[in-house]
Each structure stands twice: as structure tokens, then as C-alpha cells.
C-alpha positions in Angstrom: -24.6 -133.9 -119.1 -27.1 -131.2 -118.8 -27.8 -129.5 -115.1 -31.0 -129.9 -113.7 -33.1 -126.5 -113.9 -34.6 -124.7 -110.8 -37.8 -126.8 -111.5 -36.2 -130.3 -111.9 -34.2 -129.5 -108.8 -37.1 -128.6 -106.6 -39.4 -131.6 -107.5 -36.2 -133.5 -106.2 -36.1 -132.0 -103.1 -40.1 -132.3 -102.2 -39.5 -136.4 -102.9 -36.7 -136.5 -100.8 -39.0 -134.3 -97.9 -41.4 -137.0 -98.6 -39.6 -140.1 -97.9 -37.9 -138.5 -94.9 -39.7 -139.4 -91.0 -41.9 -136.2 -90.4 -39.7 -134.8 -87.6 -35.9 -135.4 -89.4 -35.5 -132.8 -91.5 -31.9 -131.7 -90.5 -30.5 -134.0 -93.8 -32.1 -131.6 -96.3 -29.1 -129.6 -97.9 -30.4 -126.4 -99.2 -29.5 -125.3 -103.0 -29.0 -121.7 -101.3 -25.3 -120.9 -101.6 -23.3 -121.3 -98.2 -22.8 -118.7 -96.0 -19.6 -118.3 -94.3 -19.8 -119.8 -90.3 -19.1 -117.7 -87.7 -16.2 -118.1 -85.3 -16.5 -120.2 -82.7 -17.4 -117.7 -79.3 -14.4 -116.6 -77.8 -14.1 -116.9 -73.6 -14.7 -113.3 -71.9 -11.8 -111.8 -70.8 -11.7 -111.3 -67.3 -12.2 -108.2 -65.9 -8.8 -106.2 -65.0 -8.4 -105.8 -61.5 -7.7 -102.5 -60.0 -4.9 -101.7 -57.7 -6.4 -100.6 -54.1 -3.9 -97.8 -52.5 -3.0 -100.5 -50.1 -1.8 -102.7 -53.0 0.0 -100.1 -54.8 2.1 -99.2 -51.9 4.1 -102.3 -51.1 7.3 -103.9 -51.2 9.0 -106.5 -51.0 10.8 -107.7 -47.6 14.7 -108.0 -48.6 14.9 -111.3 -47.1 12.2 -112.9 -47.8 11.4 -115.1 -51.0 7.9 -116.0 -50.0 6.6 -112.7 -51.8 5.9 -110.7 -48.1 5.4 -107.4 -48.8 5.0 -104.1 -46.5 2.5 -101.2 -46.5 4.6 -98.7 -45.0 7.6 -99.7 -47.4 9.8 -99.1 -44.5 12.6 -101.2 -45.7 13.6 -99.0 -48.9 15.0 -96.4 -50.1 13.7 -92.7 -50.4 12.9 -92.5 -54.6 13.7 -89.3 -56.7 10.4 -88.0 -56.3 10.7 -87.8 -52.1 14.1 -86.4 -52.4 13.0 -83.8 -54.6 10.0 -82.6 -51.8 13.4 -82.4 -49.2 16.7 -82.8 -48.7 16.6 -85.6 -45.1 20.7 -85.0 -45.8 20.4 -81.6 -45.1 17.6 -81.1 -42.9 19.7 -83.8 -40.6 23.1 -81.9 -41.4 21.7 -78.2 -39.7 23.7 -77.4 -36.2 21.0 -77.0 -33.3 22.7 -74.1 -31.8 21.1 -71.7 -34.3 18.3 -69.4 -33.3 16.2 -70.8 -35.5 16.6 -74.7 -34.3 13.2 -74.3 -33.1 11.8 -73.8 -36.1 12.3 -77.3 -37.2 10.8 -78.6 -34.2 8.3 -81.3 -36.4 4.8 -81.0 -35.2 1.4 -83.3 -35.9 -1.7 -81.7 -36.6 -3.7 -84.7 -34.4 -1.6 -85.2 -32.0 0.2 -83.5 -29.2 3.1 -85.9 -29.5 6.0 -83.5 -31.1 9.5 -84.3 -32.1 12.3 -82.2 -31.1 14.9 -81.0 -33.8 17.8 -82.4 -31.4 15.8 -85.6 -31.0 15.2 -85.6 -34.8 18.8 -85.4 -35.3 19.6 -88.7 -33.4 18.2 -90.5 -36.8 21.9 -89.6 -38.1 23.8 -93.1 -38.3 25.5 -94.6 -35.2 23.3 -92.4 -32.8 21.0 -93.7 -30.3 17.3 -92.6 -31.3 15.3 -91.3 -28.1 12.2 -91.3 -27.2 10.4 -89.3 -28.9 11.2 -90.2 -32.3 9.8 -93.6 -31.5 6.5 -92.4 -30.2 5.9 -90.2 -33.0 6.5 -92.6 -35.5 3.9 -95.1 -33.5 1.1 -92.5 -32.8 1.2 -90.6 -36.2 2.5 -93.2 -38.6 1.5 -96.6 -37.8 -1.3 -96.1 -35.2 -3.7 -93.9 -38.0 -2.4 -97.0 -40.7 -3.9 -99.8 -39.2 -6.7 -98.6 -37.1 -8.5 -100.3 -39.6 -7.1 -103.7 -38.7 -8.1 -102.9 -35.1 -4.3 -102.4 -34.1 -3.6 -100.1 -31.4 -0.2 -98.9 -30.4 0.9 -96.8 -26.2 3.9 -95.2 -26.1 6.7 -96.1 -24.5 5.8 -93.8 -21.2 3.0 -96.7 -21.0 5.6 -99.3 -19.4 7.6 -96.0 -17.6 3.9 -95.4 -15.7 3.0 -99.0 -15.2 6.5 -100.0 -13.6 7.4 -96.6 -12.2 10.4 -96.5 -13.8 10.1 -92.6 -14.8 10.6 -91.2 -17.8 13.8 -92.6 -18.4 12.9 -95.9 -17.2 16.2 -95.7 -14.7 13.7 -96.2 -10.9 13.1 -99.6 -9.9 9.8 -101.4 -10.8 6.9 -101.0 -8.2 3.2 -102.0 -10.4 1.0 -99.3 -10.1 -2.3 -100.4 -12.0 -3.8 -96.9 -11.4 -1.4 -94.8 -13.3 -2.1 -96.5 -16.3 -6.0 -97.5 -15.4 -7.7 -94.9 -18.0 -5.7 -95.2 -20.8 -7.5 -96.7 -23.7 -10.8 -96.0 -22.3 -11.2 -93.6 -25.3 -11.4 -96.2 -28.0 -14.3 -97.7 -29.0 -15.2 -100.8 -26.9 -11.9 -100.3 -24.6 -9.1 -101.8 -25.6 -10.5 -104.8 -25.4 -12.7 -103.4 -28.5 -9.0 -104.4 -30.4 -7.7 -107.2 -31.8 -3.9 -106.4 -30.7 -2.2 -104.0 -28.9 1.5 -103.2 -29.1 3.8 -101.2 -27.6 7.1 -100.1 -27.5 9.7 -100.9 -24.5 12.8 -98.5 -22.7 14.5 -100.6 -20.9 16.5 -98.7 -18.4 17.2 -95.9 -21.1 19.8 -98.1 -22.8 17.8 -100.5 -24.9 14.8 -100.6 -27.0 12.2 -103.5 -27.6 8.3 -104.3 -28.3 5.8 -106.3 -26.8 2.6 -107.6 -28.6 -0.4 -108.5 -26.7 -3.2 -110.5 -29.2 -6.3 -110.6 -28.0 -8.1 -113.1 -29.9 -4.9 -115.9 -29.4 -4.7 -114.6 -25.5 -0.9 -114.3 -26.0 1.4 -112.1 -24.9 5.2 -112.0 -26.9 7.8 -110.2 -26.5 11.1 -109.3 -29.5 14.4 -108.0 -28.1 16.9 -108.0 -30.8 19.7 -108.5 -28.2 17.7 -112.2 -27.6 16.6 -113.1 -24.9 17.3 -111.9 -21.2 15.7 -112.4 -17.8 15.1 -108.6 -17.5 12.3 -109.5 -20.4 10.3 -111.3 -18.3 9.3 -108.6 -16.3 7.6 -106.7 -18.7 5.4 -109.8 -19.8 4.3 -110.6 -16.4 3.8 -107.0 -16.2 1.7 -107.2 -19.0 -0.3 -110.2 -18.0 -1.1 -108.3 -14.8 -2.0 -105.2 -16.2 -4.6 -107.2 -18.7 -6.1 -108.8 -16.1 -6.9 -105.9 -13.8 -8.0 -104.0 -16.7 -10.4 -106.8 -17.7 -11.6 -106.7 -14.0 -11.9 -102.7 -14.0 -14.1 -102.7 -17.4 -16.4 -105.8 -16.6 -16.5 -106.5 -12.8 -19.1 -108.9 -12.5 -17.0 -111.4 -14.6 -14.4 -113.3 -13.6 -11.1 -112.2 -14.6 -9.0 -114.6 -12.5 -10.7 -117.0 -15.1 -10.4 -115.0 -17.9 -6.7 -114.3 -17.7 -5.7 -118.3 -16.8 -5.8 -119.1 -20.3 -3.3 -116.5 -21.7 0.2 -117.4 -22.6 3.4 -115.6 -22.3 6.4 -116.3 -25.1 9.8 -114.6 -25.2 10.2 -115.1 -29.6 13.7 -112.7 -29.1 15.6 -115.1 -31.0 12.9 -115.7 -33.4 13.3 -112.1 -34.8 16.6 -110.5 -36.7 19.5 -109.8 -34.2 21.5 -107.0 -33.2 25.0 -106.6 -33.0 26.1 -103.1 -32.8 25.0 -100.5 -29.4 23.2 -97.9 -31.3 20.8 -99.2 -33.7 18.1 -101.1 -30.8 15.4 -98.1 -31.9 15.5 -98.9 -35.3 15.2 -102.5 -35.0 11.7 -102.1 -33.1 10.9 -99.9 -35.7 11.0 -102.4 -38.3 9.4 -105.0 -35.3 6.4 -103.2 -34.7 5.4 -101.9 -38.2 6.0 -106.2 -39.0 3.9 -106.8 -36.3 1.0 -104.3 -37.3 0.6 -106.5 -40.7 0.6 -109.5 -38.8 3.7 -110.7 -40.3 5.5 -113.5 -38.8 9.3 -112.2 -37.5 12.1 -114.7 -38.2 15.8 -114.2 -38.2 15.3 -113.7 -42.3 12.7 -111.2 -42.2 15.5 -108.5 -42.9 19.1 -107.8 -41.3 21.4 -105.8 -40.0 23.1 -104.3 -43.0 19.5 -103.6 -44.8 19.8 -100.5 -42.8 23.2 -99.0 -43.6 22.2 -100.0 -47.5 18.8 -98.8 -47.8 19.5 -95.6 -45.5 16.6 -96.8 -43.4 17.1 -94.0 -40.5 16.4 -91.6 -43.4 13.5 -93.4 -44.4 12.2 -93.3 -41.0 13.1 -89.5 -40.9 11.0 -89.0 -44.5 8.1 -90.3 -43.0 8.3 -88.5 -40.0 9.0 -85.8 -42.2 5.6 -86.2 -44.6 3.3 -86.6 -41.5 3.6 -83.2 -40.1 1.7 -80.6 -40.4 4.6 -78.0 -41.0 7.3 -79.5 -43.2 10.6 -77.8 -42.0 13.0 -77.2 -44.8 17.0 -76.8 -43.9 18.1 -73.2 -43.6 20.7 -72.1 -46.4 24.1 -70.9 -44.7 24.3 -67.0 -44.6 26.2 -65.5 -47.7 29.2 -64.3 -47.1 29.8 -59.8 -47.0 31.9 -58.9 -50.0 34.9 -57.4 -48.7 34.2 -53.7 -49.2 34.3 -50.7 -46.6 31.3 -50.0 -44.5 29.5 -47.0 -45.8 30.0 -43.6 -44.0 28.1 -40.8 -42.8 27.7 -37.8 -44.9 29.4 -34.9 -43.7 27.3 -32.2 -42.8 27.4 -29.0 -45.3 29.5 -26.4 -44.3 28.0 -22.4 -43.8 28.3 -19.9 -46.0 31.0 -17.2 -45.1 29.9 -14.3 -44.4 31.7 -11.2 -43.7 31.1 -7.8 -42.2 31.2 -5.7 -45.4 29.4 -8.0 -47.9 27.2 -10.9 -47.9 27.9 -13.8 -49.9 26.1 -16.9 -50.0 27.4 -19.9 -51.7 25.0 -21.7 -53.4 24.6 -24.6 -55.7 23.5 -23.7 -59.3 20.6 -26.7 -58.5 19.2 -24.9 -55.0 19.3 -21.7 -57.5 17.3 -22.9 -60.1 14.7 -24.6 -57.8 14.2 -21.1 -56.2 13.4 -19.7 -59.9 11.1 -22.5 -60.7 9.4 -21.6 -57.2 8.9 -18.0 -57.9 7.8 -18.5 -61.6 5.1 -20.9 -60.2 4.2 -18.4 -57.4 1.0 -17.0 -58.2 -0.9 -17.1 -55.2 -1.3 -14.0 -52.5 0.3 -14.2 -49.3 -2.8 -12.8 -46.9 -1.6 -9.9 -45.1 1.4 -9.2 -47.3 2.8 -6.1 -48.2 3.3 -7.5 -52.1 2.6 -10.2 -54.1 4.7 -13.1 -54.9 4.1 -13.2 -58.4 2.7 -12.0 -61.3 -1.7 -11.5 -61.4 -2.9 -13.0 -64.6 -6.2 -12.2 -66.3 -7.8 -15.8 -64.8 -7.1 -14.7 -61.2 -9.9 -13.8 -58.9 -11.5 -10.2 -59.0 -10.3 -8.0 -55.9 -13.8 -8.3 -54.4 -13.5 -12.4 -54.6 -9.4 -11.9 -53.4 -10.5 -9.8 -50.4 -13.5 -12.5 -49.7 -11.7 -15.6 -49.8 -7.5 -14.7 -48.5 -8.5 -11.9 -46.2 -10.0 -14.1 -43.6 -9.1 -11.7 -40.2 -11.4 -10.5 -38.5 -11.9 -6.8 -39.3 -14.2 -4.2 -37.8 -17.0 -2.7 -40.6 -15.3 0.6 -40.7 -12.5 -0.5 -42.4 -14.3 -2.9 -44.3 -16.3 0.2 -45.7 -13.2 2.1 -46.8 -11.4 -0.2 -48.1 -14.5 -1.6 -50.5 -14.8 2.2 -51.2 -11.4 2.7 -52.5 -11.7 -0.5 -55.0 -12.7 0.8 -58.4 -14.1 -1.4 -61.4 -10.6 -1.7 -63.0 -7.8 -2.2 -60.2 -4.1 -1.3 -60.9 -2.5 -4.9 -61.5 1.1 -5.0 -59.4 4.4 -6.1 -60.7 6.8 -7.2 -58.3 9.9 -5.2 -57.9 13.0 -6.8 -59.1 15.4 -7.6 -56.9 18.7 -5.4 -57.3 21.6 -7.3 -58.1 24.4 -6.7 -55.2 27.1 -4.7 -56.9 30.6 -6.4 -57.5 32.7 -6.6 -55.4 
């Protein structure tokens, strides 16, 4: 069977055009070879997200399994790379008698809050941390963290000037409102300008614990890691009162009676992990109030006990204390020891030469002797006023007239100024010292 030529082939397609309805012309197969199809269109990809700072630096609670993490990443250990910038070990290890204890003193660039070396030391295991250490860590590490979360963080001399109790918290309660009455009015708004406010608690200078005051839920709670007490309730009341006279100070044509009625007061101290040892309460609100700050729900999971002793969380605490100075103390090396080797001596003084009533003899070194030579081979300079000269006169020293003009600087009368210039001739003797005799031997 012969194939249809290029002509035979398109007078069949223009019949099969004609028979076709004028708008279905999708069944005409074209004689032009087939081109290959084109995949099918791929889905876009989605665009990768990048890590924010704030994502990057997290991790993991250790006793948690619902994926809660933690900015600060308080509850782990220091890597290699922030053991390499300093040695906590060591810096905790230096003695505090030293003269130069001072010098570790940690200091904060915005704020006047500074930590004592001895205080700094109390983050060595089984001590009791003081005060200090705490209010650092709350005004230069967590308060500048989440400002941006409207979080503010007092000190723990908030409750000591509220209740009275002095700075070691020791003096019975009396509420004084007007102690505490202008603190916060910096911040933008007042404190009332914040979402939550939290603050750290020294209970008669024994125990530590934090109090968290919301104030969009209007509650006030309370976390003691020894659970709950009596002695807690004081310091919610407290805080209750203090919010309502505040509220009355900063708006007082409102009603703050009213305002305060609706606010609720919960002790969650046994909602939180516990304590079982004397020494580790400042630690524990540590770990509370930097919870707290990211809103994180404490329960008796959230961490425990022996997360400290394994993750070396007092030196974690001490590392960040640590990187937010503004001077970075480093541990002193020990002094080397003195080889053992006698303390060096005085010289002993040269002794005289001898001398003697017939003859003088002077004993000198043969090095004294030749720097004398060099001295009177290099002498060629006139001593003005001399009876000779100290050296030989070469042919490039001055003429007499220029010698007389510029060593003979007395003051002379112009007689003998005439008689000597008239004794000068053109060509003037040239003087060789006399050698010295040689004393005869003895």
C-alpha cells in the first residue's frame, strides 16, 4: 500500500474541517510530528523560615514533654564555647581575703545594682545566695529580656520598704504605703502601663520566694517552694493593698475601692517544684521568676530538684551574671613560687689606693687606663684660660684670631687686647704637649 503524499494528505484534512461544527475543531490531529509535553507544574516550595534570636536561643524544660522551651536557657549547662570566655570554677574558687577581692566586685553598666565578690561566691553549691545576687540577676538579666513583653521586675528591698522589715527583712511588719509610693513612676504609663509585675520575696532572711501580680487577670499569686505557709499570706494582702493605694495615688478621681474588689489572691506553692534541702530556696525563685517572665505555667514537673546539682545551674546563673557586666573579672593566677637561691648582695665598695710617703702608687685597672688614653687621644679642644693644650692642633682647627674670638670669652680691658693681637704673627708656633715623665722604678 502506497502512503498518501503531502497533497493527498492535506485535501483530507480540509474535508474533515468541513464536516466538522464551525466551533469544534479540537479533534483535528495535526500531521506535525509530536512534541514532547511538559511536566506537569510542580507546587512552590514554601519559603524557609528564618530563626529569630529569640527562637534560636531556647531549650527545652527537663521535665517537660509538651515541647516548653526557655529564652534564658537557664536550666542547662555552660557549652564549650562559654567555658572557654571563663573559668566560673575558678573565678568561684579565688579566697576573698586577697587585696585584690575587690577587683572582682561584678559591676553593670545600666544599673547601680552591683554584686559583691563575697556575695558572688555564695553561688558555690550548698551555700545560701544573698541578696544581691538575686537582684542583679532580676534587674540586669531578666528585667532588660522581657521589657518587651511588658514584664517588670522590684527587688526584693520592695517587700523590706513596704512591710518595714529592713534590709534583712528580720523587724516586724507595719505597711508603710509611702516608702514604696514612687517606685515605678518611671516607666511608661506607671506600672499600671504593664502587663505583670513580679518580684522577689526575703522572708525573714531565711527563705526565698516570688510573688506575681497580673494585671490584665487582676490576680495576685504567690510560689514558695517550701509550699504553703500562713506567713505567705501576708505578703499577698500586702500586695493587694499596696495595688490598690497605688491605683488611688495615680488616678484619684476613680474609684479604687471598686477597682481592687475584683482581684483575686491564690497561694499555687504546691503547684510549683518543691524543696527539700536548706540552702537552695534562691535558686529555686530563680528558675520561678524567669518561668514566670514567659508566662509559663509552674507545676511540680516543670523541673526538679536534682536538675540543679546535674546541670550545674548555680554556675549557670553565675555565667550569666558573669556575661552581663560591664567589666568581666577573670580569676587571678596563684603567685609563682621564688626559686630557692640567695638574695643578691651589695657590692662592696672599692678599696683606696695605698699610698706612701716616698712614692705614689696608684692601682688602677688596665680598663680605667685605657679609657684615660682614648680620652686624651680624642682631646682636641682648648681649655680657655689654660696654661697648655690638651691635645694635639691639627691643620682644620680654628686660626688663633677665631680661637682667641670664640674660647676666650673673659672680659678683658683693650690694652691687653692690643698686645696680645700685636704679638700674633701670620704663622703661629703650633704646641706639642709635653710628655708626661714616667715615675722612675722603684
Amino acid at each position: 500500500m502506497k502512503t498518501p503524499t503531502y497533497k493527498a494528505r492535506a485535501e483530507q484534512r480540509q474535508q474533515s474541517m468541513s464536516t466538522l461544527p464551525p466551533d469544534d475543531t479540537s479533534k483535528v490531529k495535526s500531521d506535525a510530528p509530536n512534541k514532547p509535553s511538559k511536566a506537569p507544574n510542580k507546587p512552590p516550595k514554601a519559603p524557609k523560615r528564618r530563626r529569630t534570636q529569640s527562637q534560636s536561643n531556647e531549650t527545652t524544660l527537663p521535665g517537660t514533654t509538651g515541647g516548653i522551651t526557655d529564652r534564658i536557657e537557664l536550666l542547662r549547662r555552660n557549652n564549650p564555647i562559654e567555658n572557654t570566655q571563663i573559668s566560673i570554677g575558678s573565678l568561684l574558687a579565688q579566697p576573698t581575703n586577697q587585696a585584690s577581692a575587690s577587683d572582682l566586685d561584678l559591676r553593670f553598666r545600666h544599673s547601680a545594682e552591683s554584686v559583691a565578690f563575697a556575695s558572688f561566691k555564695t553561688l558555690n553549691p550548698g551555700l545560701w545566695i544573698k541578696g544581691d545576687v538575686i537582684n542583679a540577676f532580676v534587674t540586669n538579666i531578666l528585667r532588660p529580656k522581657f521589657s518587651n513583653r511588658k514584664v517588670h521586675f522590684f527587688s526584693s528591698y520592695f517587700f523590706s520598704k513596704l512591710l518595714g522589715t529592713g534590709p534583712t527583712g528580720t523587724l516586724p511588719p507595719v505597711y508603710n504605703f509611702h516608702e514604696v509610693r514612687r517606685w515605678g513612676n518611671n516607666l511608661r504609663g506607671n506600672i499600671f502601663g504593664r502587663k505583670e509585675l513580679i518580684i522577689p520575696i526575703n522572708h525573714c532572711n531565711t527563705h526565698w520566694l516570688c510573688l506575681k501580680a497580673s494585671m490584665e487577670r487582676k490576680s495576685i499569686g504567690l510560689w514558695d517552694p517550701f509550699g504553703r505557709k500562713e506567713s505567705n499570706q501576708l505578703y499577698l494582702n500586702s500586695m493587694k493593698r499596696y495595688l490598690r493605694d497605688k491605683y488611688h495615688d495615680t488616678f484619684p478621681d476613680e474609684d479604687a475601692d471598686a477597682w481592687i474588689s475584683d482581684w483575686t489572691l491564690s497561694d499555687n506553692s504546691e503547684n510549683c517544684p518543691q524543696q527539700t534541702n536548706s540552702f537552695d530556696c534562691g535558686i529555686f525563685s530563680i528558675a520561678n521568676m524567669t518561668l514566670l517572665a514567659q508566662n509559663i505555667t509552674l507545676s511540680s514537673n516543670s523541673y526538679s530538684e536534682n536538675d540543679f546539682q546535674t546541670l550545674d545551674t548555680r554556675k549557670r546563673v553565675a555565667y550569666l551574671l558573669w556575661k552581663a557586666s560591664s567589666n568581666h573579672p577573670q580569676p587571678s593566677q596563684a603567685p609563682r613560687p621564688l626559686p630557692d637561691r640567695a638574695l643578691p648582695t651589695k657590692r662592696p665598695a672599692p678599696s683606696k689606693p695605698k699610698t706612701s710617703t716616698t712614692t705614689k702608687t696608684t692601682t688602677t685597672s688596665s680598663s680605667s687606663k685605657e679609657r684615660n688614653k682614648r680620652r686624651r687621644k680624642s682631646g682636641h679642644h682648648i681649655i680657655a684660660g689654660g696654661t697648655r693644650t690638651r691635645g694635639k692642633i691639627s691643620y682644620t682647627d680654628p686660626g688663633p684670631i677665631d680661637q682667641l674670638q670664640t674660647l676666650l670669652n673673659r672680659k678683658r680691658n683693650a690694652n691687653s687686647i692690643a698686645i696680645e693681637e700685636s704679638s700674633l704673627t701670620e704663622t703661629t708656633q703650633r704646641h706639642v704637649p709635653k710628655k708626661r715623665r714616667k715615675p722612675p722604678p722603684t
